[in-house]
N, C-alpha and C positions, 0 to 999 in steps of 0.2 A: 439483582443486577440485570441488565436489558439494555442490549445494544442493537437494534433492528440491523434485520437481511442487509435492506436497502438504505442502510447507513453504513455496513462493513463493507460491502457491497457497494464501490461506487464509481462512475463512468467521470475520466477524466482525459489527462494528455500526460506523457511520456515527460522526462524518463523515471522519476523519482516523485513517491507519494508522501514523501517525507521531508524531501530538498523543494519539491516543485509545487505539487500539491496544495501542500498545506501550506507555506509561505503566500503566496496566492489567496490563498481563504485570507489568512491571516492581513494581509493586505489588503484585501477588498473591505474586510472588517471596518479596519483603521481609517478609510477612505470616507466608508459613513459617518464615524465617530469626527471626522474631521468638518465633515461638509454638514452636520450638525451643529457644532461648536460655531464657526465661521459664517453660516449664515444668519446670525442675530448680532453680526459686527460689521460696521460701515463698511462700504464696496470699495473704499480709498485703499483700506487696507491691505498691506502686501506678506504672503504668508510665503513656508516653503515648507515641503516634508523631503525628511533622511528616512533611511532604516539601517542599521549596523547589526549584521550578521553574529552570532559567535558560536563556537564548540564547532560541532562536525558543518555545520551550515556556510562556516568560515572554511574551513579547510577544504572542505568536496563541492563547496556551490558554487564552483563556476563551470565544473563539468557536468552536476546536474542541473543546470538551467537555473539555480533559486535568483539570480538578480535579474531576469529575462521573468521570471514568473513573479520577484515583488514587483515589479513594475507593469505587469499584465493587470496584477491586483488592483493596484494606484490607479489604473486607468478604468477600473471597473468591470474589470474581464473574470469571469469564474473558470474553473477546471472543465465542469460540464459543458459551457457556453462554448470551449474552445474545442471539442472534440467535433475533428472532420474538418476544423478550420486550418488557412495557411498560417501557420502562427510564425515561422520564420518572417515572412512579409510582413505579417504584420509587427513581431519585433522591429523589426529592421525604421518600421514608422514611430514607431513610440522612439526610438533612440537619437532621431534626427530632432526631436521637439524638446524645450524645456520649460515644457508647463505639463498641466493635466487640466480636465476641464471638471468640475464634481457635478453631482446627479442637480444639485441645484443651479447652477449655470457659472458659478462664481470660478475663475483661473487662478492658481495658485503655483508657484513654482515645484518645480522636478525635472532634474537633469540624471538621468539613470547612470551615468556614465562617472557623477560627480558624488552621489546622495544616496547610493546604495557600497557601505561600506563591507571590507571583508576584517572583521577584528579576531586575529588567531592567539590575542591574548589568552589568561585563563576565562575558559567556559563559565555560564551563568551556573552555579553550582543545583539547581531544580533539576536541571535536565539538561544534557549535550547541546541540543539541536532550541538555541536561543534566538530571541530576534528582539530587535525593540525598536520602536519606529516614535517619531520625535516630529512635532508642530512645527516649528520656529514662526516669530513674525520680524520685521524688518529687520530691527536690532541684531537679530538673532536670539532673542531670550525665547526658550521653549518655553510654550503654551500648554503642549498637549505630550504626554510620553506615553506609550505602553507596552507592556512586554509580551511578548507571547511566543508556545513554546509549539512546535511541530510534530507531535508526539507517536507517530507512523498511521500510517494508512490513510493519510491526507487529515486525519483528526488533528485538531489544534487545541490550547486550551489558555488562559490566561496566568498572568501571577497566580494571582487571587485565588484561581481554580487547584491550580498544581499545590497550593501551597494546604489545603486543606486535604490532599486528599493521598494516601501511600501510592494509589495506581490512580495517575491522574484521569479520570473519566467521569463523564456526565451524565451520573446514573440519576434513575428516577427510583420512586417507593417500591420497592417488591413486591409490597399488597395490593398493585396498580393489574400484577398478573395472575393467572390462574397456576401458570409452573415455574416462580421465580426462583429456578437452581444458581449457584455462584461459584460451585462447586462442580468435580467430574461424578463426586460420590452423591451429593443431591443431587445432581441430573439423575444418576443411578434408582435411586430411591425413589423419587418421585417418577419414573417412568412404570416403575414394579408396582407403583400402589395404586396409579391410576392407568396402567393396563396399555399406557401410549406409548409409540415412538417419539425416538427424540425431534424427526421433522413434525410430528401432528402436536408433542408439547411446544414448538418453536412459532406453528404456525396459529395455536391458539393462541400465546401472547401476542403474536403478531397482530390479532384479528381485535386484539383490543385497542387498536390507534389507527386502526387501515379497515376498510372492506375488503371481500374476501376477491372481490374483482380486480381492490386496486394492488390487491398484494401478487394477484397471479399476474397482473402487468408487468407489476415494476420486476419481477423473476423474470417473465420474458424477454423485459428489453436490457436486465442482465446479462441472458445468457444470450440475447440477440448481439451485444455488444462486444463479448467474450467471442461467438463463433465470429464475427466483422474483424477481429485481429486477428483470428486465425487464420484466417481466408485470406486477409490482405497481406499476409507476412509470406504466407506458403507463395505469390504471383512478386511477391518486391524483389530486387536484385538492385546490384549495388555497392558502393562502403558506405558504413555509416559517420555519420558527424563527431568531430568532438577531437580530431589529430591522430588517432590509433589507427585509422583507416583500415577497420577492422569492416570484413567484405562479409556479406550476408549470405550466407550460406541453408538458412531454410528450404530456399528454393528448389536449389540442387541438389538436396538430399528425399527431398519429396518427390521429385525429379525420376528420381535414381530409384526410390522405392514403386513407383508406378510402372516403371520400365519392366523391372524384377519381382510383381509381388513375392513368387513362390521363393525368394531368400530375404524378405522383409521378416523381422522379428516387431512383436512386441516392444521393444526397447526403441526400433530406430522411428517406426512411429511418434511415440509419446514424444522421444526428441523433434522430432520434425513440427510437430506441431506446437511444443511448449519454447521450442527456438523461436518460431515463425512470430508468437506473440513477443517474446523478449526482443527481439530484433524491431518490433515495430514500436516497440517502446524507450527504446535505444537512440530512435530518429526523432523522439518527441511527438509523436502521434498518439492518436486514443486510443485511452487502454482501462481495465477496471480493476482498481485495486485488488487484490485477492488472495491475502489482504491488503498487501503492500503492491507498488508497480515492481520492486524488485521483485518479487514472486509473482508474477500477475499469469507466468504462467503456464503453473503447474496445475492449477484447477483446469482453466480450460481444456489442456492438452489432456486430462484424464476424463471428461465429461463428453468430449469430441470425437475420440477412441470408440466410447459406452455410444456414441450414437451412431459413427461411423462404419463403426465393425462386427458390434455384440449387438443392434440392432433395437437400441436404449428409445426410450418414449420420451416428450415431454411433461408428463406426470412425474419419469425418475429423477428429468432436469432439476424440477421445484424441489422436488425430496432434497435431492443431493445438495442444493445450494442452500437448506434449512437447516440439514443437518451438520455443513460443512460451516454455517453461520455460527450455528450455538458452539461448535469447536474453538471455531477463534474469538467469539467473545469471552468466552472461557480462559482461553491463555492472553487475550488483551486482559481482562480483567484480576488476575495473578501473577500476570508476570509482563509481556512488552513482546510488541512485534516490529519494533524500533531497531533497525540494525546500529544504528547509532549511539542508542541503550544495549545491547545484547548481545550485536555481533549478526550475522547472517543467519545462526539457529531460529531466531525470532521471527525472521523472515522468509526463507526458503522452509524452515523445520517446521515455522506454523500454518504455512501452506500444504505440504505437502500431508501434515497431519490433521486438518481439515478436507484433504481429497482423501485420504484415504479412510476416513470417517465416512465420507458422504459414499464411496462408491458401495463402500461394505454396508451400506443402507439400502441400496438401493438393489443389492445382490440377496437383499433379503436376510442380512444379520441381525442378529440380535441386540439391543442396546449395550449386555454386554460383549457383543462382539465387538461393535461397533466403537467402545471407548476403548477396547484394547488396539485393535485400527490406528487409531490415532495417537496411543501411548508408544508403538512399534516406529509410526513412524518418525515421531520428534526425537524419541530416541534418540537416532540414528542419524539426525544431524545436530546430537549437541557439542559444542564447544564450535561449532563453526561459526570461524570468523569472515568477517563482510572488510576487505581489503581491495577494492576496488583500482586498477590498474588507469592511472591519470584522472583519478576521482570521476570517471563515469562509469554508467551502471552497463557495461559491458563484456569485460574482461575481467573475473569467468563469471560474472553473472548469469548473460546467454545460456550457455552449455550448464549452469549449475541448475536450471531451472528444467531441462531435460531430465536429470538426474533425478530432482526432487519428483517427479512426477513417477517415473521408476519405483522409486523409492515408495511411495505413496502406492503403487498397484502392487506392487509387493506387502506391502503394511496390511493391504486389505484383503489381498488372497490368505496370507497366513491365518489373521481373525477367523473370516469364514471357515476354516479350516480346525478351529480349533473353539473351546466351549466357553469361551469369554474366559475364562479363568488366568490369570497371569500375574508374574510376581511383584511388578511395580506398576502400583495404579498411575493413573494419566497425571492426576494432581501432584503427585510427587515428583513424575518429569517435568511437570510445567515447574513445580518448585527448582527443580534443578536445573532446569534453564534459566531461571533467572538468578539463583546465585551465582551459575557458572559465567553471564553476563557482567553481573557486578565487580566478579572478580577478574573479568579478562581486562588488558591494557588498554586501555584508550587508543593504541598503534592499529588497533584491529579491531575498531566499529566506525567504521566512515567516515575516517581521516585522513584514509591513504599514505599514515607513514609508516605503514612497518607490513610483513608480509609479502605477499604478490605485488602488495604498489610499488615496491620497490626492490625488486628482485630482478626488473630488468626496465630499461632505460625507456623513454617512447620513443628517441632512434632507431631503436630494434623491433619495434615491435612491427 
């Protein structure tokens, strides 16, 4: 199993890596497979593309962006392309047109307004978070169909893909690396026989697809990306978009801790800064999965801390994001970091349990310190559910994401603290995040009907 850094790891735009993100990829996809088809058929011809939404992508995507982001796609726009850009203006221009133009030159009809449906029927039974996007030509008889599924952390996958595989992901041969663990327990075993950390095991496979130049880049303009939302969220003020006019508060608490160091805690830190990035992801700005944009961040705000306060190197950055990698591919690859599969556990719990993996790496733990780090802190967000308040990734998103960071520096002081030794290994949490996912309601993974979404009205809020 092998999911690279800088594929978990990845620089996009706000609010959601799940609704926004991947719709987007998935779209862009479509876009080529179209403008391939269509240019070996006469230029008379007049085509049009749909896409019809379903499961959580139908119920929550219009407060995270997904028909603002299929139609980014359609127009040939990626995540990364749009990071630092005006995307409201430029939504605002794709929605007055009803065409697209494709990479070949050929015009083909799209009315965003008309062709991006919301269907809250039953979900495509693969996976929640469904989408299937549709050719038409003049008649309207489709041409071209395909489906595809959003599977968190902006990763996407096909029918065809999902349908082959228990955890949908696009692994390569094991034998391709030198430490192909799948496992917390082979991570374990293979660190003990060959004497490494889990970042120098992470980074050796790495070095089999990348130079060692281009791997300590793409970490840098990771965490260059990561500290660029912290820094822009702690200066923003404001409300933010989406009807909750819900007012950003990073500022003023970062504010308020400079004024007072000597009554600043630990705690109001992490907040300050894991607000600072959720809030700027909140507004649809760039942000880096981490894994997911609902999580985006608890990593940062515990790696910013390690450089801001304790006085952390760029040497412990790359650790920590190696070590915080193989964490979450670990629980992508077992279980789901899909709040829409899982519930929020998946997303805040496998964030937080890759920060405090990576920090307890970097503190100088032990691998088994280090997987108990991460067992402590998933823990301790299981059963939590992802009930987002007017289906944006807001209310308590924000504030939950302070928490997890908490959570995650607590996770990792305990480990160091204690001899690796502990009574429920990580795989068996990760196991139990994911049955406890399968068996929660559908009201409480990213559908906003049951929970906080509806506990109070958005006149009140």
């Amino acid at each position: 199993m092998f999911i690279s850094v800088l594929d978990l790891f990845k620089i996009g735009i706000g609010p959601s890596s799940s609704h926004t993100m991947g719709p987007m990829t998935a779209a862009n996809v479509f876009r080529d497979h179209v403008d391939q088809l269509i240019s070996q058929t006469p230029d008379d011809l007049n085509y049009r593309v749909y896409c019809v939404l379903k499961g959580s992508l139908a119920f929550t995507g219009r407060g995270h962006a997904t028909d603002r982001a299929v139609a980014l796609g359609l127009h040939g726009h990626s995540p990364v392309s749009l990071a630092g850009e005006d995307v409201n203006a430029l939504t605002a221009k794709l929605w007055a047109t009803d065409t697209l133009q494709l990479t070949s030159g050929r015009e083909i009809g799209f009315n965003p307004e008309d062709d991006i449906v919301f269907d809250k029927s039953d979900p495509l039974p693969q996976h929640p978070n469904g989408m299937i996007f549709y050719l038409l030509d003049e008649e309207g008889k489709k041409i071209l169909s395909e489906t595809f599924f959003s599977i968190g952390g902006g990763f996407i996958c096909t029918l065809a893909e999902i349908n082959q595989l228990n955890a949908p992901l696009k692994m390569e041969s094991a034998g391709l690396y030198p430490y192909p663990f799948d496992s917390a327990i082979g991570m374990l075993e293979m660190s003990q026989q060959s004497g490494l950390s889990i970042a120098e095991m992470k980074r050796a496979n790495e070095l089999t697809r990348m130079s060692a130049q281009e791997l300590e880049q793409g970490l840098d303009s990771i965490w260059k990306a990561m500290c660029h939302c912290v820094e822009q969220g702690l200066t923003a003020e404001g409300r933010l978009p989406g009807g909750l006019s819900i007012r950003r508060r990073a500022k003023d608490l970062y504010e308020q801790l400079q004024m007072h160091p000597e009554k600043a805690t630990l705690n109001d830190w992490l907040c300050a800064y894991a607000m600072a990035v959720n809030e700027e992801n909140a507004a649809g700005h760039m942000v880096v999965t981490a894994p997911t944009n609902g999580a985006a961040g608890v990593i940062p705000a515990v790696i910013y801390y390690l450089l801001k306060h304790e006085g952390g190197t760029e040497q412990q950055v790359r650790d920590f994001l190696l070590t915080a990698a193989a964490i979450g591919g670990l629980i992508k690859h077992l279980s789901s970091i899909s709040g829409a599969e899982v519930g929020c556990q998946g997303e805040v719990g496998s964030a937080a349990a890759m920060a405090a993996a990576g920090l307890c790496a970097v503190r100088g733990g032990t691998t088994e310190q280090v997987e108990n780090a991460a067992e402590i802190a998933l823990e301790h967000h299981l059963g939590m559910t992802c009930d987002p308040v007017g289906g944006l990734v807001q209310v308590p998103c924000i504030e939950r994401n302070g928490f997890g960071a908490i959570k995650a520096h607590t996770a990792a002081a305990l480990a160091c603290r204690g001899t690796g030794e502990h009574f429920i290994p990580l795989d068996n949490c990760i196991n139990a995040m994911k049955q406890t996912g399968l068996e929660m309601s559908h009201k409480y993974k990213e559908t906003s009907l049951g929970g906080l979404a509806v506990s109070v009205s958005i006149t009140e809020c």
